[in-house]
N, C-alpha and C positions, 0 to 999 in steps of 0.2 A: 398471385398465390394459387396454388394447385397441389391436389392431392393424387397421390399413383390409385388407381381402382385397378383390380381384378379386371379380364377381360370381359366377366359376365356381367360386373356391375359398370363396366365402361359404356358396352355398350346401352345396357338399360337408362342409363344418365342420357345418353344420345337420344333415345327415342322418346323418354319424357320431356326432354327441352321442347322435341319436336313437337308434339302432342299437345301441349300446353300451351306453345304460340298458337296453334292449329283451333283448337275447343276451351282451350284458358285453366286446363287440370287434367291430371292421368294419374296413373296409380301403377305402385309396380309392387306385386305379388310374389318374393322369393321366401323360401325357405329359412328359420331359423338357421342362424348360423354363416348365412352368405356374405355377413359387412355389408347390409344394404343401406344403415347405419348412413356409412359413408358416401352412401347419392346425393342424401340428402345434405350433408358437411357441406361435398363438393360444390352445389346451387350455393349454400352460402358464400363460400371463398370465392367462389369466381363472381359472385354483386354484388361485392362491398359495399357500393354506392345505394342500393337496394336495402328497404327495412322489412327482414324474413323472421317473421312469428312460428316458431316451435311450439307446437301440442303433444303432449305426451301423459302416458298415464300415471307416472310419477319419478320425481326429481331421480330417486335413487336409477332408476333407468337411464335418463339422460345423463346423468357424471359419470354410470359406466362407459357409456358412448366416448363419454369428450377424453375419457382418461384413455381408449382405445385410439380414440383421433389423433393423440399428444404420441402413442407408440406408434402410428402410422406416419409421424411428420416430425421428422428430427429438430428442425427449427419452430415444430409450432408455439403459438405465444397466444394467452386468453383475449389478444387484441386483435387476433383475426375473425372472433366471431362479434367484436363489437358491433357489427349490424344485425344480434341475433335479439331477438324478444322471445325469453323461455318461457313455458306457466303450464300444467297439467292440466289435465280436462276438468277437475275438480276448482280448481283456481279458474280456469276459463268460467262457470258457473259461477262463481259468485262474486265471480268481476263484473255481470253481466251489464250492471250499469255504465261499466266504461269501457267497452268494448269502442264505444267513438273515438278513445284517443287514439288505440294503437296503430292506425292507416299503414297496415302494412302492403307491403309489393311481392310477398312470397307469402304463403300458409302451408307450413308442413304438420301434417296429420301423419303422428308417429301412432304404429297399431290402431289404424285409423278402423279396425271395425270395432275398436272400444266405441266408437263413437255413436255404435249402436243404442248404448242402452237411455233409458227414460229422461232421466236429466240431462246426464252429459250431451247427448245428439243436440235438443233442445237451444242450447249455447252454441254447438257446433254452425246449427243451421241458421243462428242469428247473427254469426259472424260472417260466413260465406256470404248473405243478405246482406250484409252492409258492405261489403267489399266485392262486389260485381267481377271487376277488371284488377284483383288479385290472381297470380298464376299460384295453384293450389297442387302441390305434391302428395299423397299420399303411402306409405308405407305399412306392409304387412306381411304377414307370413300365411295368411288364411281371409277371405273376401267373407265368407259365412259363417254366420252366426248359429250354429247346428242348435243350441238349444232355444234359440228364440224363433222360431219355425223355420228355421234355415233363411234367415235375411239374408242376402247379399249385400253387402255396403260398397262395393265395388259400383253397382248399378244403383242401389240409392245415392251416395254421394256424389261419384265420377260419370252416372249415365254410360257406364259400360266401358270405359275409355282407360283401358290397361294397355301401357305402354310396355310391359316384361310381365311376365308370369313362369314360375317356373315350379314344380313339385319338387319334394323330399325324393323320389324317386329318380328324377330327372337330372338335379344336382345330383347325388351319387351315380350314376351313371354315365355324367360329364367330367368325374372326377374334381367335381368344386367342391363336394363334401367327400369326405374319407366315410368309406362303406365299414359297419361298425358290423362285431358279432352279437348276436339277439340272442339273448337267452333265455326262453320262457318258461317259470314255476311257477310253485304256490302256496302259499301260507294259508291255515285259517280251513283245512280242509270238515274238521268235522264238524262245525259248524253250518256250511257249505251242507254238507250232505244231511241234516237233520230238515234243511230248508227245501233242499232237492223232496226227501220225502215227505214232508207237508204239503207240497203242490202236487205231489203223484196221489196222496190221498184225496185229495180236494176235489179228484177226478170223478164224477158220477160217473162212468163208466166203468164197472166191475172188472172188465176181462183188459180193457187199456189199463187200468190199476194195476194188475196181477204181471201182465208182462212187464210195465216199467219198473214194479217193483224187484224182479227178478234184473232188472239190468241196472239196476243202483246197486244189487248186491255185486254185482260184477264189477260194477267203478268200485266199491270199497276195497276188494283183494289188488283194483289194480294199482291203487292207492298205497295200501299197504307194501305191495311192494318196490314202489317208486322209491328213488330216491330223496334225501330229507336237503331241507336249504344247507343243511353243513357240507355235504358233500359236493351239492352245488356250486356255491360260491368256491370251495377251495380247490373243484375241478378248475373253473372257468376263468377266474380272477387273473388278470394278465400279469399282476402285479402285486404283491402282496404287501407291500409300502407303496401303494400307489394312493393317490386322493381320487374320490368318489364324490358325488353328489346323491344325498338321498331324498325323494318326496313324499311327502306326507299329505292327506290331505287337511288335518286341524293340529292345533295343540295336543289335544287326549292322545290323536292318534301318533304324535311324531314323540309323546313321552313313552308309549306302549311299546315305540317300533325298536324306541332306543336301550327298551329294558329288554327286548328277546331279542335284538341286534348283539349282543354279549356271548348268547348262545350261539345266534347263525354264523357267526364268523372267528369263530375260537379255533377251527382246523388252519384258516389262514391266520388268525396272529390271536395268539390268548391276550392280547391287551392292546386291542385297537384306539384309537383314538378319536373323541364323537366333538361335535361343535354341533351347536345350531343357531339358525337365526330364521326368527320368525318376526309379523309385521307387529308392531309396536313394542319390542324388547331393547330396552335400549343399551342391551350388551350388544347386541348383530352386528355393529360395526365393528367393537372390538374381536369377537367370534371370529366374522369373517378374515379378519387381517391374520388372526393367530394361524387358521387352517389356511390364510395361502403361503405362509412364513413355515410352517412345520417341516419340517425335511427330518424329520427323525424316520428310521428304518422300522415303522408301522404304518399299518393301515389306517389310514385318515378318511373320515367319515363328515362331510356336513350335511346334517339335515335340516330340510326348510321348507318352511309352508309360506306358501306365495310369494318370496324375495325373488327367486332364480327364475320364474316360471316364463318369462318374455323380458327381453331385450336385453338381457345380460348373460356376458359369457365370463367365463372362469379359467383363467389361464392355469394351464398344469394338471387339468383334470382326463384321469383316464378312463374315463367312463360314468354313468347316470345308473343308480337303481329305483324302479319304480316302483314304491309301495304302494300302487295302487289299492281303490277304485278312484278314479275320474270319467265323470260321465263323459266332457268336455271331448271331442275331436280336436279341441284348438289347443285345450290344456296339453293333452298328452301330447300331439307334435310338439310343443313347445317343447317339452319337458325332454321329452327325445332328442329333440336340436341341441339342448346343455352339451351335448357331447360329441358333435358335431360341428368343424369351424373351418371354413375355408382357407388354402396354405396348411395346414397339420396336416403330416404324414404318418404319423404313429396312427395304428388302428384302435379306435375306441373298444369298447362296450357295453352294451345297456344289458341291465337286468331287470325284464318287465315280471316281477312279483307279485302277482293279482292275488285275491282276496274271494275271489267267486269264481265258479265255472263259468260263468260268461265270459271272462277277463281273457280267457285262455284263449279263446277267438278274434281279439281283437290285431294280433300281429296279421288277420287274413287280408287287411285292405292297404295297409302297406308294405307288404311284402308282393302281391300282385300288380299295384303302383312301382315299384322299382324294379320289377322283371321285366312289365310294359316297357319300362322307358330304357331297361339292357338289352332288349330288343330291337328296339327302334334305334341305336346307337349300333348295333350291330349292322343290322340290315343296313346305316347310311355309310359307315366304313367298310364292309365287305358281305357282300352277301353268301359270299360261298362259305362263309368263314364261323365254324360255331363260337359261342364267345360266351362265354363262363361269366354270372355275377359272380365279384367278390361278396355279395353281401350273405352272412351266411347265418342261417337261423338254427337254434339247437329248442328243442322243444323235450322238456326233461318230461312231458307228460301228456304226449302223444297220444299212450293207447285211452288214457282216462278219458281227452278230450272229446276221442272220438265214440265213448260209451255216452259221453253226453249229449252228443249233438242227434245222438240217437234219441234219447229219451227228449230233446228239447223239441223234435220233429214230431212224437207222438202226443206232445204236451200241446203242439200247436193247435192244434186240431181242435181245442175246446175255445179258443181264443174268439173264432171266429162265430161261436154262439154265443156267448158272449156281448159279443157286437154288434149279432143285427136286434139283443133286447134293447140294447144302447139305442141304434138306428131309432125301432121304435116309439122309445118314450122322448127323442129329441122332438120326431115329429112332431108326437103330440103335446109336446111343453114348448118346444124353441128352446131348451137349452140342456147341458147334462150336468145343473147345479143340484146336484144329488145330497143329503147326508150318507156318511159312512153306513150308518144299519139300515139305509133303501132296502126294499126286498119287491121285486116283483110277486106280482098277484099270485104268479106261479110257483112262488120260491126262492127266487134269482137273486141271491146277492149283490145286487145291479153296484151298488153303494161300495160293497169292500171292492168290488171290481174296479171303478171307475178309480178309485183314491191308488190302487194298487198300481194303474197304467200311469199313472202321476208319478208316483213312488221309482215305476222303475225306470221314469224316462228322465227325471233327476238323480240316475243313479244314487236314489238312497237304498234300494234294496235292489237284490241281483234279478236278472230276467232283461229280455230279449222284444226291444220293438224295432220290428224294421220300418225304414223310410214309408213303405207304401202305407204301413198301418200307423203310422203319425199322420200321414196326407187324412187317409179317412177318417180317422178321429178329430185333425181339423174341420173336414167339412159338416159333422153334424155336431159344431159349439162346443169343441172340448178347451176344459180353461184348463195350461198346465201350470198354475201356480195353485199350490195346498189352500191350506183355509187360512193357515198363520201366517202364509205367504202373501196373502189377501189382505188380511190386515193388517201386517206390517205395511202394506203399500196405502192404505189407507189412510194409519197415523203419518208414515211418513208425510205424504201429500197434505194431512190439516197443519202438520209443522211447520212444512215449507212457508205456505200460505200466512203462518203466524210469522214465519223469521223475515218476509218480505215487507210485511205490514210493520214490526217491530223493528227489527235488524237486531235482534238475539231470539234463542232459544232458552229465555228463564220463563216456562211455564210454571204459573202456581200449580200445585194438584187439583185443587177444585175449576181449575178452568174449564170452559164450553167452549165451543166456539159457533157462530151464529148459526150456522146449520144444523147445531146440537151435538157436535160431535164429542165427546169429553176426552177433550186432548190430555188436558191434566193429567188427567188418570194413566191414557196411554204411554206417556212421557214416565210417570211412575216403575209402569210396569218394564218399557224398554232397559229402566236401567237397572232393575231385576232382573232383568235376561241377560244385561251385559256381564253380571255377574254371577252368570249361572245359578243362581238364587230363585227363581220360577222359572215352569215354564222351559219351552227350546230355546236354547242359547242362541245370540244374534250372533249372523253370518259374518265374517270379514267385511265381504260388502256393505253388509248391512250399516255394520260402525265405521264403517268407511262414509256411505252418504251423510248419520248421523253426524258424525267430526266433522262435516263440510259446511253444518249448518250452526257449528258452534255447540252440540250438544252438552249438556252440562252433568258428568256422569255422576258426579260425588256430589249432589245436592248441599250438604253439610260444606263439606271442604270449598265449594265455591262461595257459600255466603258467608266465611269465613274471612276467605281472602277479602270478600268485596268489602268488606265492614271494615276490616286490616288499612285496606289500603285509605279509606277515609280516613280512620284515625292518625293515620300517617303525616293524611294533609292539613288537618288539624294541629298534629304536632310540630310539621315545617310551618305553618303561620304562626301559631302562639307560642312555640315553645315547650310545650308542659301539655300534661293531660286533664288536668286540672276543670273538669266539666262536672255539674250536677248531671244524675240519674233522669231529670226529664231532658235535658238536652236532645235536641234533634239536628242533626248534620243538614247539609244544604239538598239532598238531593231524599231529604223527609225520612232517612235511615234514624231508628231512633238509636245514635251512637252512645246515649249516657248508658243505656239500659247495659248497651253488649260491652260496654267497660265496667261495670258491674259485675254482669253473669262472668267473665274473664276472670277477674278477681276471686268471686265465690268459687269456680273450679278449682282455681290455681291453689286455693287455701283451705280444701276438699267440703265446702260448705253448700255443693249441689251433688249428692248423692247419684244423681239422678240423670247427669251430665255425664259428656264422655270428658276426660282428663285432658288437661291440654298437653301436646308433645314438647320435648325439651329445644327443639326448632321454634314452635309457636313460642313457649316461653321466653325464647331470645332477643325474637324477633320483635315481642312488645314490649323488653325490656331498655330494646334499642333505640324506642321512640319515647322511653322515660316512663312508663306506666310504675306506679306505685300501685304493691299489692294490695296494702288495707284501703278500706275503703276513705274518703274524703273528710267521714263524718268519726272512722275510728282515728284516722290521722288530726283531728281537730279535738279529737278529744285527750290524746295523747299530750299535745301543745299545752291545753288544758291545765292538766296533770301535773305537768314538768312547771309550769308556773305558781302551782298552787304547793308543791312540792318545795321549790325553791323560798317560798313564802315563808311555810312552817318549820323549815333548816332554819331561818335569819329568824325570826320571831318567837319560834317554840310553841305555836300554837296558830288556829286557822279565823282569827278573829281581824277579820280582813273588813277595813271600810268600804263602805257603798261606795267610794269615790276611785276604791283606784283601781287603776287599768294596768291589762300586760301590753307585752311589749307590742301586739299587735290591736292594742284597743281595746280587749275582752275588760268586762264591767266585770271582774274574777270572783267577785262578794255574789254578785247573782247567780255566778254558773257553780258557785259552791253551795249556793239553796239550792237546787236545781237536782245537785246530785245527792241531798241531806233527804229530800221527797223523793228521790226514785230509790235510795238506800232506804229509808223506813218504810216501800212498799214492796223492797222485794223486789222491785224489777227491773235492778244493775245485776249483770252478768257476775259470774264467780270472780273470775279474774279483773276487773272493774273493782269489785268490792274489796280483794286483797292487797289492791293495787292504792285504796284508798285509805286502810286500815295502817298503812305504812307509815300514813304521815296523820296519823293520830287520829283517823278518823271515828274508830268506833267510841274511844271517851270522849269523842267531841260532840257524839250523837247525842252521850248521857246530859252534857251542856242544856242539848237543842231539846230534848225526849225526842222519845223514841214515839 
């Protein structure tokens, strides 16, 4: 079995075979977009006989791979990868205990510098431990980690040992990716510029205040007379029924983008068409399929936060818009590759959308990465010869950028005071775990300062740290995780530590845990934050690690099920539900009590309670629960015998001796009810129910 590769990924297949017999692991670095996918297939296909473990960041990635693999191989059949073992990095963790069975003979690390972060690596690195003399592939588009201080995984996992690497710049200039037109705007500007002048005020320096402020008034007219996104897009748009991809970077923002998306693109089709799919909607699937089925003569739009972002491509798309910000170097290649695919001859296009005057700068380093490498493509084909990139950039906002870059240059200049007070107080502390209202002795906002270079180097607010000035801010103990950042890593870590010890995540809220940490409570608060209810909302990642560990978000709703599914089994052994109020199920749940509270809802006799849904109510009707309770259902029986007494007799003068049909001594339980009617405390309905069959002249019998 064999698959056709690309001549770029032919050879890279070649050199990792070699490399790997060579040092036992290589790594090949191409570009979003190149099918390198398919190196990794190949290794499988051709060692059937061999057991190759696939790592990936998740399933939805790998089935778009194998669904690509099935259009690359006319006869392929799911029995060619029967020597594959799949599982995501997330599943590799909390398999961790039996990572012994898999002895696999291949390890491929798809997006292997996912494998960076805290957990995930962790498992990564206990596998490669246990499998010495596995040959280990690795696959990426990007070796560094730029926001975790520029890791390499390339040199932590492979020890340097790339067998292909190749740039975004490089493929396009090799003609393995189709050179796409860039078109850089921007949304979001007046906002932008109220921000611009807060940081030009901010400036203790009177006379750098007064010029930059006289060149913000310059960016505002050149603003004003730039062009607006409508004219943009229906300049640019190659296609005005073509399909796009849009990014977002959360829910708020891809609901925001999709309600002035109606505006920006009315010159090209006053009734576009919008899909989205984001990570945990369980429409995405269906979404996705409608928007690649559409062929109606409109513009088709799917927007998506996190699905598209790696490893998946999109047949039929003529282009990506980036709603930026992403701080991310690895996010935005990705995001850029969407539209980018080795074999397509049609010319894409991206439209990078930024949100900030910073944004406007960022086409500078891959725009001089693919001029490099049309250069050096040049010069190896002909040196005499000048040689045009196709890749061609339009920048609808030119002059503004370069009013900024002005003002970003005179802004700089205070950064650097800034940083040797920083310098300073590390020395004399060892660390710059500062609060936000720090103020040096002198004045110095040291505190908003510090949190601020945090802020922008997370791109949550706009502003400019270059490489050298992260270097220095690493050397004198800069922590770039916030303070919630911090203790989300915190709680996380005593959860962990519980779900290992436990093997679930059912924290009571009052829990501690030995070190004193009050998990409980944190576990409260997280899923308060899942629901935007306190508090900063948890990250994707975030509920992403949580969901790995079993998180239990709807507290209610899960000790519902759990109580459910006891009574179930309850009901598969005996039949009936039929249990007293102290009943206790075998694993110490008191089930009589929550068969009870069930009933008082259902029959609105817990005010107090939430109502059960018409699903719940099905559901415990299916397992035979009767609504009244045991003791109104016995007395009902009661009733109906003593009833049938005074029809046949004409009266309730019942011997001590006889019994109903189920045993009841019925002379007793009719004293019973003659003392709770002369005190007043049988219910209404009870008492009218008894007055039926003669009871109140029977009282006069008995007195009252």
């Amino acid at each position: 079995m064999a698959l056709f590769l690309f001549p770029h990924n032919q050879t890279a297949y070649e050199a990792a075979l070699d490399m790997i017999e060579k040092h036992g692991k290589a790594a090949v670095i191409h570009p979003t977009g190149t099918g390198k996918s398919m190196i990794a297939f190949q290794l499988v296909l051709r060692h059937p006989k061999d057991r190759v473990c696939w790592i990936s960041p998740s399933e939805y990635i790998y089935h778009t791979q194998k669904r690509s693999l099935a259009e690359a191989m006319p006869d392929f059949s799911p029995d060619m990868l029967s020597n594959l073992v799949f599982m995501t990095y997330a599943k590799l963790r909390v398999w961790d205990r039996q990572l012994e069975d898999l002895k696999p003979d291949w390890i491929i690390l798809d997006e292997f510098h996912r494998a960076g972060s805290r957990e995930w690596g962790k498992s990564v690195h206990k596998l490669l431990s246990l499998y010495p003399n596995a040959g280990i592939l690795g696959l990426s588009a990007t070796n560094v980690r730029y926001l975790d201080n520029h890791r390499d995984m390339a040199i932590e996992l492979f020890d340097g040992h790339i067998a292909s690497e190749l740039t975004l710049g490089e493929a396009i200039a090799k003609r393995i990716l189709p050179a796409p037109d860039y078109i850089v705007s921007m949304y979001a500007c007046q906002q932008e510029l109220q921000k611009l002048k807060r940081r030009i005020q901010s400036v203790g320096n009177p006379l750098m205040q007064s010029e930059n402020l006289k060149l913000l008034e310059k960016l505002k007219r050149a603003l004003e007379q730039s062009k607006g996104l409508e004219q943009t897009f229906a300049k640019h748009l190659p296609d005005f029924h073509g399909k796009y991809l849009v990014f977002c970077s959360g829910r708020e923002h891809l609901e925001e983008m999709m309600e002035k998306s109606s505006e920006w693109f009315r010159l090209a089709d006053p009734d576009p068409h919008f899909y989205s799919v984001t990570y945990g909607d369980c429409n995405a699937a269906k979404n996705y399929a409608a928007f690649l089925e559409d062929e109606s003569p409109h513009l088709k739009l799917l927007f998506s936060i996190d699905m598209l972002n790696e490893g998946v491509h999109v047949k039929g798309v003529d282009g990506v818009i980036l709603l930026r910000p992403t701080a991310s170097p690895i996010l935005y290649l990705q995001q850029v590759g969407r539209a980018l695919e080795a074999g397509k001859t049609a010319k894409p296009v991206i439209f990078d959308i930024v949100n900030n005057f910073e944004g406007l700068c960022s086409i500078d380093s891959i725009r001089d990465e693919i001029q490099a490498a049309f250069l050096g493509e040049a010069c190896q084909k002909d040196k005499g010869k000048k040689w045009e990139s196709p890749f061609r950039i339009v920048e609808e906002l030119r002059d503004c950028r370069d009013i900024f870059e002005e003002i970003k240059r005179n802004l700089m200049a205070g950064w650097e005071f800034y940083y040797q007070k920083a310098e300073e107080f590390y020395k004399e502390h060892g660390h710059l775990s500062v609060k936000r209202s720090y103020v040096t002795s002198d004045g110095l906002a040291l505190g908003a300062w510090i949190l601020t270079q945090r802020r922008v180097y997370s791109g949550k607010i706009s502003g400019t740290l270059t490489k050298g000035q992260i270097c220095r801010l690493n050397e004198i103990g800069m922590d770039w995780n916030s303070g919630s950042e911090q203790n989300f890593e915190k709680g996380y870590q005593a959860l962990l530590a519980y779900y290992q010890e436990y093997g679930n995540a059912d924290v009571k809220a009052s829990y501690v845990s030995r070190d004193g940490y009050p998990l409980g409570r944190w576990v409260g608060n997280a899923r308060r934050r899942y629901k935007e209810a306190f508090g900063k909302p948890l990250t994707n990642e975030q509920k992403k690690r949580l969901d790995d560990l079993g998180m239990i978000w709807d507290k209610t709703a899960y000790q519902w099920e759990k109580n459910y599914a006891m009574a179930k089994a309850y009901y598969e052994e005996f039949g009936d539900l039929e249990i007293l109020r102290t009943y206790v199920a075998k694993d110490g749940s008191l089930l009589g009590v929550w068969l009870d509270n069930q009933r008082a809802a259902y029959l609105g006799k817990r005010p107090d309670a939430a109502p059960l849904t018409q699903t719940q109510i099905q559901r415990l009707e299916e397992i035979g629960i009767k609504w009244e309770t045991r003791n109104e259902r016995q007395w009902i029986a009661r009733y109906k015998s003593a009833e049938i007494f005074y029809k046949t007799n004409r009266n309730l003068k019942v011997p001590a001796t006889y019994r109903t049909k189920d045993g009841c001594l019925l002379a007793k339980w009719l004293s019973r009810q003659r003392e709770q009617y002369r005190k007043h405390t049988l219910s209404k309905e009870r008492r009218e129910l008894l007055n039926r069959i003669g009871f109140e002249g029977d009282m006069d019998s008995y007195g009252r």
